[in-house]
C-alpha positions in Angstrom: 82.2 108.3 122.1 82.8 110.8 125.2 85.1 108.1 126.4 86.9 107.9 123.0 87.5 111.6 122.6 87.9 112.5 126.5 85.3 114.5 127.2 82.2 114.0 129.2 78.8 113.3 127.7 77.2 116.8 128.7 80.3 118.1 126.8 78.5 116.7 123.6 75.4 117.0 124.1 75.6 121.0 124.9 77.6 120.7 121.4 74.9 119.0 120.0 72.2 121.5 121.3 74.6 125.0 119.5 75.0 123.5 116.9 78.8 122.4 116.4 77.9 118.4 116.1 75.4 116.9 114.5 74.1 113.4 116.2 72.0 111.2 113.9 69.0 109.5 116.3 67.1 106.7 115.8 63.9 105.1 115.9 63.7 105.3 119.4 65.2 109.1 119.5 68.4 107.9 120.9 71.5 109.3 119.7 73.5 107.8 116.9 77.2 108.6 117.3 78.5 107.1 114.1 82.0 107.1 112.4 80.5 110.9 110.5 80.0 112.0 114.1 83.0 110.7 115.8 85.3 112.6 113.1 83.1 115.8 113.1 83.5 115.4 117.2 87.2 115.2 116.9 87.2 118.2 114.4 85.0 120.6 117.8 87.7 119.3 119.8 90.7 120.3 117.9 88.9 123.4 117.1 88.2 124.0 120.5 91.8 123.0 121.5 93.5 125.9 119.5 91.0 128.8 121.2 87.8 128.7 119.1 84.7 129.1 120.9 81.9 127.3 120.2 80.1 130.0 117.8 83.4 130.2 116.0 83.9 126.3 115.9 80.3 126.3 114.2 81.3 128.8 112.2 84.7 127.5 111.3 82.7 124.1 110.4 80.4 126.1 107.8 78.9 124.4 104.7 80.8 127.1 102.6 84.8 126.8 102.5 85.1 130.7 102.1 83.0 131.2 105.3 84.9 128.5 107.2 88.0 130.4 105.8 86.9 133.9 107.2 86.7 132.6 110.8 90.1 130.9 111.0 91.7 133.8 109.6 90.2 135.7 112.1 91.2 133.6 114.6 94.8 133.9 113.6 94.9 137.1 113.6 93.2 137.9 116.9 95.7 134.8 118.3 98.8 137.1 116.4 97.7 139.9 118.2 98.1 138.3 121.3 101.4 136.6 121.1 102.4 140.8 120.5 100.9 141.5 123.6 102.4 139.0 125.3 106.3 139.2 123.9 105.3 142.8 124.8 105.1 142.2 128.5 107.8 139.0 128.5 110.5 142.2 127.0 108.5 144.1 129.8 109.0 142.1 132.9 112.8 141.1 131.6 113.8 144.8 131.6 111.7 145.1 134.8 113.4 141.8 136.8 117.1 144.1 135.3 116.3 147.7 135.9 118.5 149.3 138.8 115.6 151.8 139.4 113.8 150.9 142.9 109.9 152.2 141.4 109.0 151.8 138.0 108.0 155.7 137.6 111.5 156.0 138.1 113.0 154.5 135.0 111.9 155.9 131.7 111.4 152.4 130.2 109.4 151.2 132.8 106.8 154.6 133.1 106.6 154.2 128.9 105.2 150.9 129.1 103.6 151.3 132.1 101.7 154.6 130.5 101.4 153.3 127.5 103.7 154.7 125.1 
């Protein structure tokens, strides 16, 4: 399954042990990794692919669709905050890579962002 999705088998077995994948074991106490598992696997990937950390891909994976809910908007919203920051600094470093002041203290735009405002 590790080869399958990618990842190495620590990878799902530290998943196993927080709590994101569940692994079915047998008789023998060796792991199962069945068709359930292989798709729940997939879902900690993706999940883990668009930023969630592994308490918030548990989370996200909750019994409860509201609960689930409340951690992916939460996620989206702390993922909208930074693609602010960031157009924030791209508009930054664009007027900074233009501005015909030699220091940025010097040009009024440049202190602004610099300071803050």
């Amino acid at each position: 399954m590790a080869a399958e999705l990618g990842v190495e088998t620590h990878v799902l077995r530290h998943w196993e042990s927080v709590g994101a994948l569940t692994v079915r074991r047998d008789g023998n106490g060796y792991r199962v990794y069945d068709d359930r598992a292989l798709e729940q696997a997939r879902t900690v990937l993706r999940l883990r692919r668009v930023g969630l950390s592994l308490p918030e891909v548990t989370a996200a994976m909750a019994p409860t669709k509201a609960a689930a809910q409340g951690v992916v908007r939460a996620k989206i919203a702390a993922l909208e905050e930074e693609i602010a920051h960031r157009r924030q600094a791209v508009t930054f470093l664009r007027h900074t890579a233009e501005c015909r002041h030699r220091y940025l203290d010097d040009c009024p735009e440049c202190a602004a962002f610099v300071h803050g405002a």
